[in-house]
C-alpha positions in Angstrom: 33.5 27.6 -22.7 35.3 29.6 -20.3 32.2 29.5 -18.0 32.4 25.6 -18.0 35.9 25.4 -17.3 35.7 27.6 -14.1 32.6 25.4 -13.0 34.7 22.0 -13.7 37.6 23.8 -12.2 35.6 24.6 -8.9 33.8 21.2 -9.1 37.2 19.8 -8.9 38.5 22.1 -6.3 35.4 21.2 -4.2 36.1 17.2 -4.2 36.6 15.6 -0.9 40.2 14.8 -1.3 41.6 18.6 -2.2 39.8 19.9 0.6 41.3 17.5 3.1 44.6 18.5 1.4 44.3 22.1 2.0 43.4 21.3 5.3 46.2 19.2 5.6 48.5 22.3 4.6 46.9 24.8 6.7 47.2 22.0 9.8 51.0 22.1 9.2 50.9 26.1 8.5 49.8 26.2 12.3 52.0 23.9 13.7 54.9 25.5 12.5 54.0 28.7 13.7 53.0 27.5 16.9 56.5 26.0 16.8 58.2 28.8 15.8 56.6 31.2 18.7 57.1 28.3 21.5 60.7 28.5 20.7 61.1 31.9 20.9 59.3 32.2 24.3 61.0 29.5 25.8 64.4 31.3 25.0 62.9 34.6 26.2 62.0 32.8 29.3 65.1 31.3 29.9 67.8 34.2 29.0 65.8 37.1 29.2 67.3 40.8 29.0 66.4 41.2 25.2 62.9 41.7 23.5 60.8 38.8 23.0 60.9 40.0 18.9 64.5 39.5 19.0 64.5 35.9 20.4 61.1 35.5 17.3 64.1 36.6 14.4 66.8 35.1 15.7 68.8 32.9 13.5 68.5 29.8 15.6 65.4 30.3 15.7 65.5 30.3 11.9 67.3 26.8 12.1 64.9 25.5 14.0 62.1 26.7 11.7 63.7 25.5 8.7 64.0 22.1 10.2 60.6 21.5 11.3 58.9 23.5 8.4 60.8 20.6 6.1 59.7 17.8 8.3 56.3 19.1 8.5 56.4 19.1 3.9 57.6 15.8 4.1 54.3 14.6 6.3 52.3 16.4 4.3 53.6 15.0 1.6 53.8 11.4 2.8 50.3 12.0 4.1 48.9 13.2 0.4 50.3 10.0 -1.3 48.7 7.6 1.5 45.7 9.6 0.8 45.8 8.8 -3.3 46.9 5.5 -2.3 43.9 5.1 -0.1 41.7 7.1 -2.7 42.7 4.7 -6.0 42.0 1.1 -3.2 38.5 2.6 -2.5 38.3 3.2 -6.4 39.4 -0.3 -7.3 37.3 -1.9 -4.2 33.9 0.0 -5.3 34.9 -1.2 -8.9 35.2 -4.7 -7.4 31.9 -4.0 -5.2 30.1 -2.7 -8.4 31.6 -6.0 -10.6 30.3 -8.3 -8.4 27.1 -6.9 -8.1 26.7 -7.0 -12.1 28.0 -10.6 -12.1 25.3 -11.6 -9.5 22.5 -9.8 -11.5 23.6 -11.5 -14.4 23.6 -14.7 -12.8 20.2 -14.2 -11.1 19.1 -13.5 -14.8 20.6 -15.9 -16.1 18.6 -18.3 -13.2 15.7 -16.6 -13.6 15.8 -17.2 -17.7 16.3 -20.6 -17.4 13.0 -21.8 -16.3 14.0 -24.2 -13.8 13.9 -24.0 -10.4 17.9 -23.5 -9.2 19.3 -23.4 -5.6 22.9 -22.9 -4.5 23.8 -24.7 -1.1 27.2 -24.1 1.0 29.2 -27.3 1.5 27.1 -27.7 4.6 24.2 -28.2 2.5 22.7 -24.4 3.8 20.6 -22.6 1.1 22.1 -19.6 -0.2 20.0 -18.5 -3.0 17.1 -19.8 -4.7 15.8 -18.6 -8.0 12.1 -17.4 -8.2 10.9 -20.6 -9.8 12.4 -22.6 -6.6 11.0 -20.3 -4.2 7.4 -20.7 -6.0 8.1 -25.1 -6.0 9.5 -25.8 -2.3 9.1 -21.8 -0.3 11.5 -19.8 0.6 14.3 -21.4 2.8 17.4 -19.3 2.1 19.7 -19.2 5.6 18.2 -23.0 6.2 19.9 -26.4 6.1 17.8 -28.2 2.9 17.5 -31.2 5.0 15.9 -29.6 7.4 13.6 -27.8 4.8 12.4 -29.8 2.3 12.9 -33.3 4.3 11.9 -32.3 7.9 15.4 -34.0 8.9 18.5 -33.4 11.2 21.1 -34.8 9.0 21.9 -35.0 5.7 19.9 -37.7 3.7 21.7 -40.7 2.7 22.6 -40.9 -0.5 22.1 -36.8 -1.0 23.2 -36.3 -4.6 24.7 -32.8 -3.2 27.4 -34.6 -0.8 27.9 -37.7 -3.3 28.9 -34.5 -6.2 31.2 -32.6 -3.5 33.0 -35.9 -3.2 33.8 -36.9 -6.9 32.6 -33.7 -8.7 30.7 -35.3 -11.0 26.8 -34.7 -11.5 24.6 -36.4 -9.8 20.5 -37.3 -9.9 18.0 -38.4 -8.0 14.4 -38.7 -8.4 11.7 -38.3 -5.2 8.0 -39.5 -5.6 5.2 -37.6 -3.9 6.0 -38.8 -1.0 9.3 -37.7 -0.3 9.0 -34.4 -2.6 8.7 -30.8 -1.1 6.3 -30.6 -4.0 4.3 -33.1 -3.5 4.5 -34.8 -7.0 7.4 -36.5 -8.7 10.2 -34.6 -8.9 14.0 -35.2 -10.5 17.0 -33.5 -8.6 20.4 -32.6 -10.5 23.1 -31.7 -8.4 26.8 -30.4 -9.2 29.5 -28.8 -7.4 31.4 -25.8 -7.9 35.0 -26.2 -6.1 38.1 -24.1 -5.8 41.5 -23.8 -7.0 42.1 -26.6 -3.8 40.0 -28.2 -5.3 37.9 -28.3 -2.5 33.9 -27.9 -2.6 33.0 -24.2 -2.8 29.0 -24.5 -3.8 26.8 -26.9 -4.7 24.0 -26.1 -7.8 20.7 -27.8 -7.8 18.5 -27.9 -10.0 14.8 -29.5 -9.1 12.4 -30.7 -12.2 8.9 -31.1 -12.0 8.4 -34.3 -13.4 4.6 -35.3 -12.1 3.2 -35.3 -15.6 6.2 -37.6 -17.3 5.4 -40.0 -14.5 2.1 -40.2 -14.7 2.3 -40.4 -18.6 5.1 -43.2 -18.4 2.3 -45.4 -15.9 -0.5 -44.5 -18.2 2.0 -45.8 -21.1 3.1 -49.0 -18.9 -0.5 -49.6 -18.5 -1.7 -49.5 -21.9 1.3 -51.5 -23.4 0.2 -54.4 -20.3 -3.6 -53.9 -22.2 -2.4 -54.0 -25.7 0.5 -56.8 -25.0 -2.7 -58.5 -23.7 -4.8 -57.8 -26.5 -1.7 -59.0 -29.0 -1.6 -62.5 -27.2 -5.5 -62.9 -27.8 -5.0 -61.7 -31.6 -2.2 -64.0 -32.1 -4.2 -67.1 -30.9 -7.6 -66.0 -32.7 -5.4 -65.4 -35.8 -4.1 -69.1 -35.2 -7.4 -70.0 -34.3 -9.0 -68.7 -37.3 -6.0 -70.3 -39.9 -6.7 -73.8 -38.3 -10.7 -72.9 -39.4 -9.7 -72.3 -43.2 -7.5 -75.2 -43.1 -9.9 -77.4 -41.9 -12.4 -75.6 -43.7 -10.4 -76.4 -47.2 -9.2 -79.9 -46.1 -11.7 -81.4 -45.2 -14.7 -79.7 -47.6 -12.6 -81.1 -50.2 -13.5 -84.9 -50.1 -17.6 -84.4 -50.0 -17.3 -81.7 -52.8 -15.2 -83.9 -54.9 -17.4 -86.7 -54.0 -20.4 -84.2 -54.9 -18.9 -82.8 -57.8 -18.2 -86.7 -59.2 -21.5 -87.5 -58.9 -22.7 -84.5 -60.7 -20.1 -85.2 -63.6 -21.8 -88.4 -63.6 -25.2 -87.7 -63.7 -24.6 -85.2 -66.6 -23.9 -88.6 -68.6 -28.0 -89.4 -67.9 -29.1 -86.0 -69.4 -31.3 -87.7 -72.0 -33.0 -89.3 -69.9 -33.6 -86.4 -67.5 -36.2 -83.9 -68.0 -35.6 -80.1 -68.3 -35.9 -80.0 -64.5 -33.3 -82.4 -64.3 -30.9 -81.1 -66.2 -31.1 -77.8 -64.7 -30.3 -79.2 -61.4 -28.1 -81.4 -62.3 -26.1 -78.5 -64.2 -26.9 -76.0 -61.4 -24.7 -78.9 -58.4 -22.1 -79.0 -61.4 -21.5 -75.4 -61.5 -22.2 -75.1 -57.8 -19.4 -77.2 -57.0 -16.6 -76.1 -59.4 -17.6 -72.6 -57.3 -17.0 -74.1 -54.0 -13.6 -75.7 -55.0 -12.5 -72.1 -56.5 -13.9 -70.5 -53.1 -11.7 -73.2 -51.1 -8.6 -72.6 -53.2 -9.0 -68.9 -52.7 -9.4 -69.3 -48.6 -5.9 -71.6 -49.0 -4.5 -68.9 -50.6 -5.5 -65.7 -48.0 -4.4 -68.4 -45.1 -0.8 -68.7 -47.1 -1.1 -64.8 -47.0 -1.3 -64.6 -43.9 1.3 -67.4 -42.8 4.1 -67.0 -45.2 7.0 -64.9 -43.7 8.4 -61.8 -45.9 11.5 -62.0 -47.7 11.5 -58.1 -49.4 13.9 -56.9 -51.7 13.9 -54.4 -54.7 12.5 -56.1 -58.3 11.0 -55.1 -61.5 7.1 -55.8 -61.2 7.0 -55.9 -65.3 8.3 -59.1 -66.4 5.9 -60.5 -63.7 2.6 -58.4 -64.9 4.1 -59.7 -68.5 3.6 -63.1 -68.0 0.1 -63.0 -66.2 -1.3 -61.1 -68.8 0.0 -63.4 -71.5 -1.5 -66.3 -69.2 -5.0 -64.6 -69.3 -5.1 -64.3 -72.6 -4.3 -68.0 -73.3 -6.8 -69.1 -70.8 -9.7 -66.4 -72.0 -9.0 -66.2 -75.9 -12.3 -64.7 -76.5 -11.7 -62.0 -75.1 -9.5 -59.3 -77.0 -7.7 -56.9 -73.9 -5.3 -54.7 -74.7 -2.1 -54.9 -72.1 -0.2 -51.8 -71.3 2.6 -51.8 -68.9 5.6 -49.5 -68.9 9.5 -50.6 -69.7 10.5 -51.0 -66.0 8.2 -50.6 -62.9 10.5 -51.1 -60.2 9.3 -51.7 -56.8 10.7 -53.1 -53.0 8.5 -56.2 -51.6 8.2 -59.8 -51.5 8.3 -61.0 -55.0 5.8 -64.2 -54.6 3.5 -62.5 -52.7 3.1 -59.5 -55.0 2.8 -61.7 -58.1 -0.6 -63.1 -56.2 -1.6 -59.0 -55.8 -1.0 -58.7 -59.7 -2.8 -61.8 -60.2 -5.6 -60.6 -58.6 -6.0 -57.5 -59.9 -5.5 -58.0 -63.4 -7.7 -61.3 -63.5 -10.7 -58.7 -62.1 -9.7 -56.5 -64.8 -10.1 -59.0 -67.5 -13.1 -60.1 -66.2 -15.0 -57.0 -65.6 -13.5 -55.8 -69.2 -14.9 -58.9 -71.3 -18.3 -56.9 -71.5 -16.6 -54.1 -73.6 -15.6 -53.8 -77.3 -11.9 -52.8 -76.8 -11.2 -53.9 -74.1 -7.6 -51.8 -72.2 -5.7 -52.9 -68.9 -2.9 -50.7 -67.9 -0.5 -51.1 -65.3 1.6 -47.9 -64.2 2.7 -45.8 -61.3 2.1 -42.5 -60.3 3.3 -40.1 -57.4 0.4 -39.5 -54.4 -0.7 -36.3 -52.6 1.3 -37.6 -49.6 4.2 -38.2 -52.1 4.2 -41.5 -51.9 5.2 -44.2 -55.1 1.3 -45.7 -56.1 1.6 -48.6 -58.6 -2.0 -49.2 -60.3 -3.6 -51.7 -62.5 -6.6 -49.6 -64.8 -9.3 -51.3 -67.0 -12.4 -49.1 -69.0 -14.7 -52.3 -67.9 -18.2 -52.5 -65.6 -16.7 -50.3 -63.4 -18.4 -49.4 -59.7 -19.6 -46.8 -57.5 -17.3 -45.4 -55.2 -19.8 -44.6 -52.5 -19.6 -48.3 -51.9 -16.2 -48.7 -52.7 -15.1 -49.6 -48.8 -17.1 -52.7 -49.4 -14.7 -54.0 -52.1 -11.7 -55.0 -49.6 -14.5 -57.1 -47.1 -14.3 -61.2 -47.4 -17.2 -62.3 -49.6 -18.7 -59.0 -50.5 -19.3 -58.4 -54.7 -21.0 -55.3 -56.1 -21.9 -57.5 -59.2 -24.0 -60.6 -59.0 -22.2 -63.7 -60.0 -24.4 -64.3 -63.0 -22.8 -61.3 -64.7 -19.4 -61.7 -63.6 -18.5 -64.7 -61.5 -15.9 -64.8 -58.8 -15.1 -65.9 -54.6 -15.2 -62.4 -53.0 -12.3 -63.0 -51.9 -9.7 -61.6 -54.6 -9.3 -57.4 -52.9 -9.2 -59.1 -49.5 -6.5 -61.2 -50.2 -4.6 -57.9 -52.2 -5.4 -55.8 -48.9 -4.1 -58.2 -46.9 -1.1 -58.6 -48.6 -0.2 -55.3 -49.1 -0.9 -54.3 -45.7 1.5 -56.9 -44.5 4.0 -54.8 -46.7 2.7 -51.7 -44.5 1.5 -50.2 -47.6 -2.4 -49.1 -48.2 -4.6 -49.9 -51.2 -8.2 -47.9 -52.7 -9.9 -47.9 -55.7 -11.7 -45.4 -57.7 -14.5 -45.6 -60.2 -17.3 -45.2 -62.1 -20.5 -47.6 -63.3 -19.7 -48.1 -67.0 -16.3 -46.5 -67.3 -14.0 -48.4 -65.6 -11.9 -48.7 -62.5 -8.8 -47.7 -61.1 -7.0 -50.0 -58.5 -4.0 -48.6 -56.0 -1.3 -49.9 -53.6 1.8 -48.4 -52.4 4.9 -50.2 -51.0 7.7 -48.8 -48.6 10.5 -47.1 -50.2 
């Protein structure tokens, strides 16, 4: 311990400032002496006729002494407090010097951590720093006027977003394409000012954004909204184009069917006299027609579909499913279906349009069910994979195979024959289209001999 004290106490002893205070000392040591013996000289000199010792200890000579040793303690002591005084300002000043140096690191971090490419510009628009990501986009061009830099110019730029912020201090951006650009791309420029208690401009902070990609994604974007507004306009009048078909289609079908179908009724009345041939045509244009009028009603009905604006709102599908199902059974008697339906099935739609999706469904259920000797339809809900709300109509009937099961939805295609179980094709393309309009999705599931399963889902 003792050891370290003696070395701190040297180390201290050794500083700068005590040695220039014992030089200090010894400086005034001298010139008091030097004082003291040029006074006692001169006196020898001019009186003479005594020792030059006694003129040295004389007691003037002693006044004299006294005086200039006190004058020469008070320089030295005036000249040690100037020198603290000067010691503690070069203290506080290399304080200040090391501050601002930490500051300016941090800030260069703090520019360099951002990403984007920063400059600061005097009010004379000359760079005075640029962060490494703006050196690497426009070069370095610190000590430079930017117009001169980036714009080859010998003024300012009209409309420099810089100037325009000095003025109102407000931010300010502008946006150069390739041509323009120190990059040569598209680039966006944000500039602010930093100003002073005078409020006048101090710095300006810009801040440059490559923006090349967002441009060139935003013309790709404009372009393929111009192809599919295009494409739009061309679906719109095929759409109204193909509506005008079915509706002329069913129109004017109608009167040569019903004319057709009359004359078949008629000839039905001659079946005596008609051989087996005979009948069997006859009975085959009879059949054939009552299939073409149900065909035609089902084509009015997909072009309604399709027409018919949405009016959505939240209702029980139940009471609906309740009164189809009592409406099959009175129209097919013979067969003996079993309906199950739970107490509330609530769901958000157009109520007229998905009574014709229940309609649909449950009519194919009946119909593809009439084969089996308990016959069940169930109507429920159930909660997808993608947690979505699935309502579903089930039956154990013919069932299908669900490798083909993509072809139930198309117009006109049946994976049974009409002999078995007769139909237009067009019942799961009117329910896909309906739904879909609803921007829900529909699917089925099932097997050959053990039923099906028939989804949709509706928006919340």
């Amino acid at each position: 311990m003792d050891v370290t004290r003696r070395m701190a106490r040297w180390a201290k002893l050794s500083e700068p400032g005590f040695i220039s205070f014992l030089f200090q000392i010894l400086l005034g040591a001298v010139i008091v002496l030097l004082f003291w013996v040029l006074d006692g000289l001169i006196d020898y000199l001019l009186f003479g006729g005594r020792p030059l010792s006694d003129f040295l200890l004389a007691s003037d000579s002693h006044e004299d002494f006294a005086l200039v040793l006190f004058l020469v303690c008070g320089l030295l002591l005036y000249s040690r407090r100037a020198h603290r005084n000067e010691a503690a300002l070069e203290k506080a000043l290399q304080a200040a010097l090391e501050e601002a140096q930490r500051e300016r690191a941090k800030m260069e971090g703090i520019f360099e951590a951002l990403g984007e490419a920063v400059s600061i510009q005097d009010p004379d628009l000359k760079v005075l720093y640029q962060n490494p990501a703006h050196q690497r986009m426009t070069g370095v061009n610190v000590g430079r006027y930017c117009y001169e830099a980036y714009r080859k110019e010998s003024q300012a730029c009209a409309g420099c977003h810089l100037l325009a912020s000095f003025e109102d201090g407000k931010v300010h951006r502008a946006e150069l394409g390739p041509e323009a650009s120190a990059t040569g791309g598209y680039v966006e420029l944000i500039g602010s000012s930093l100003k002073g208690k005078d409020g006048k401009p101090l710095y300006g902070i810009e801040i440059v954004r490559d923006i090349t990609a967002r441009k060139l994604a935003e013309q790709e974007t404009a372009a393929l909204n111009a192809v599919l507004t295009h494409q739009t306009t061309e679906l719109q009048q095929v759409n109204q184009e193909l509506e005008a078909f079915c509706h002329a289609i069913s129109h004017d079908m109608r009167a040569p069917l019903t004319r057709v179908y009359s004359s078949a009724q008629e000839l039905r009345g001659y079946r005596q006299q008609l051989d087996d041939n005979g009948r069997f045509f006859v009975d085959l244009v009879h059949d054939g027609c009552i299939q073409m009028e149900a065909l035609l009603d089902s084509l009015m009905v997909l072009c309604r579909v399709t027409e018919v604006e949405l009016s959505c709102t939240t209702f029980d599908l139940v009471p609906a499913a309740q009164e189809i199902a009592a409406q099959l059974r009175q129209d097919q008697p013979e067969i003996p279906v079993s309906f199950i339906a739970p107490e509330r099935l609530d769901v958000y739609g157009d109520p007229q349009l998905l009574r014709v999706v229940l309609e649909n469904l449950l009519s194919n259920a009946w119909k593809y069910s009439n084969k089996v000797a308990a016959p069940v339809v169930e109507l429920g809900s159930r909660v997808t994979e993608k947690g979505e709300i699935a309502v579903f109509v089930r039956d154990n009937g013919a069932g299908f195979d669900s490798a083909r099961a993509g072809q139930l939805f198309q117009p006109f295609k049946r994976l049974h024959t009409y002999r078995d179980f007769p139909g237009t094709g067009l019942g799961l393309a009117t329910v896909r289209r309906i739904v879909r309009r609803h921007n829900g999705r529909v699917w089925g599931k099932g097997e050959p001999g053990r039923g099906a399963t028939f989804y949709f889902t509706l928006p919340s």
